[in-house]
C-alpha positions in Angstrom: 0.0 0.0 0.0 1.6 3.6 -1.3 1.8 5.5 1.5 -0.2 9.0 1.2 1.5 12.4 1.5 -0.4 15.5 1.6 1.7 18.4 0.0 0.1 22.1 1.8 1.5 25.3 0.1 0.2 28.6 -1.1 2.3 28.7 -3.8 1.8 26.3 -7.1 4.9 26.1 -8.2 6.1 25.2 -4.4 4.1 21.9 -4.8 4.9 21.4 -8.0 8.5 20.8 -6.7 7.4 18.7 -3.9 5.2 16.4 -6.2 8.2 15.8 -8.7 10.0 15.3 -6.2 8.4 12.5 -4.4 7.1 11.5 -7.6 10.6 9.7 -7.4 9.3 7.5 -4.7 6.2 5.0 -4.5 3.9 8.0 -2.3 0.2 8.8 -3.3 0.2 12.7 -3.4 -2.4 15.0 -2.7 -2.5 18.9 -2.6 -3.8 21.5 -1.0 -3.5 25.8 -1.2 -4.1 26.5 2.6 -4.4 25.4 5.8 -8.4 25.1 6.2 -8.2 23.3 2.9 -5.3 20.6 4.5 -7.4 20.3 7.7 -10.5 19.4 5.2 -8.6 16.7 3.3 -6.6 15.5 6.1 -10.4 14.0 7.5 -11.1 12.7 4.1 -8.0 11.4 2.4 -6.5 10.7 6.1 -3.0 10.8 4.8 0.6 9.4 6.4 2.3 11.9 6.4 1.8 16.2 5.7 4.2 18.9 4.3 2.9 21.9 5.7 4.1 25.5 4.5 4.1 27.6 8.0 3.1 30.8 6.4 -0.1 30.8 4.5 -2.8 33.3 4.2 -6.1 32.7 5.8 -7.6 31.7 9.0 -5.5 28.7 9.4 -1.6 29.0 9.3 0.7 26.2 8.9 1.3 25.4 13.0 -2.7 25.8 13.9 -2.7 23.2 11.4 -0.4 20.8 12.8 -1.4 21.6 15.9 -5.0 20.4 15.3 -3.9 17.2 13.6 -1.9 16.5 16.5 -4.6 17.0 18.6 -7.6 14.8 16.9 -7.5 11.7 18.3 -7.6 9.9 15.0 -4.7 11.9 13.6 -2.4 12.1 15.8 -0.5 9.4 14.7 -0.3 11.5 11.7 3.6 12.7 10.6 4.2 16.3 9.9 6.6 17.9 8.2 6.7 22.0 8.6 8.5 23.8 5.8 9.6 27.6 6.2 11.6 30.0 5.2 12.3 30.7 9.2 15.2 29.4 10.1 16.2 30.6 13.8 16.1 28.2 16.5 13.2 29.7 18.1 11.1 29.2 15.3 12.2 26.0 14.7 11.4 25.3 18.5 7.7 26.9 17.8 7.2 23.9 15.0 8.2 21.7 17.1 6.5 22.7 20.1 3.2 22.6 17.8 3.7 19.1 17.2 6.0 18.9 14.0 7.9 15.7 13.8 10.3 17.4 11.7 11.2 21.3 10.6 13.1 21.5 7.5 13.9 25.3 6.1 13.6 26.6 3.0 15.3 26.0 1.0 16.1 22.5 1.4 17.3 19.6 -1.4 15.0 17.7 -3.0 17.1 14.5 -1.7 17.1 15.6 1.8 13.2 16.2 1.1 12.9 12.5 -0.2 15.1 11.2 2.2 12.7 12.6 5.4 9.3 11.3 3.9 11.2 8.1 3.0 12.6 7.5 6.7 9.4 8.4 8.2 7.0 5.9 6.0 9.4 3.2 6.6 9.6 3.9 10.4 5.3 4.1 9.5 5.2 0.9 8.1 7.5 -0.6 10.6 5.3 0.3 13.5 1.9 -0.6 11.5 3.7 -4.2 10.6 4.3 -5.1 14.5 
């Protein structure tokens, strides 16, 4: 089973680069423009794993958004990746603090990008197999 990777960014051409990227791999990839529209197709599509842009416009901003999947019961189990621009340690210590399981800044490699979501579905599918 492919696992499912929810790509959350304002900017097109931002997930555009994330798809091809992990087009690479064996991942089922959605998108989504902001963070009410993630927190909507989180609940349906119920993905593994979510790339989450920090700063997006709207009511819902990247870390509300991880912060709610964190907290739902049925999500929490849910991975999420924050991507930002920020890169100073308290910021990074916000994402995580939110409920990130990782923080990578922008702008990062695509490799180091495939290599994260690969790590974490394997560590996903190690847990789900015991």
């Amino acid at each position: 089973m492919k696992t499912k990777v929810l790509i959350t960014d304002d900017q097109a051409d931002i997930r555009k680069l994330v798809r091809m990227t992990l087009d690479i791999g064996d991942f089922e990839v959605y998108e989504a423009d902001s963070g009410m529209s993630a927190l909507e197709m989180v609940q349906s599509v119920k993905p593994n794993i979510v790339l989450m842009d920090i700063m997006m416009p709207g009511d819902v901003d990247g870390l509300q958004a991880c912060r709610w999947i964190k907290d739902h019961p049925s999500l929490s189990n849910t991975a999420v990746i924050l991507l930002s621009g920020r890169d100073q340690p308290t910021d990074i210590a916000t994402g995580k603090t939110a409920g990130a399981d990782v923080y990578l800044v922008k702008p990062f490699g695509s490799s180091q990008l495939l290599d994260t979501v690969t790590q974490i579905a394997e560590r996903q599918s190690f847990f789900s197999d015991l």
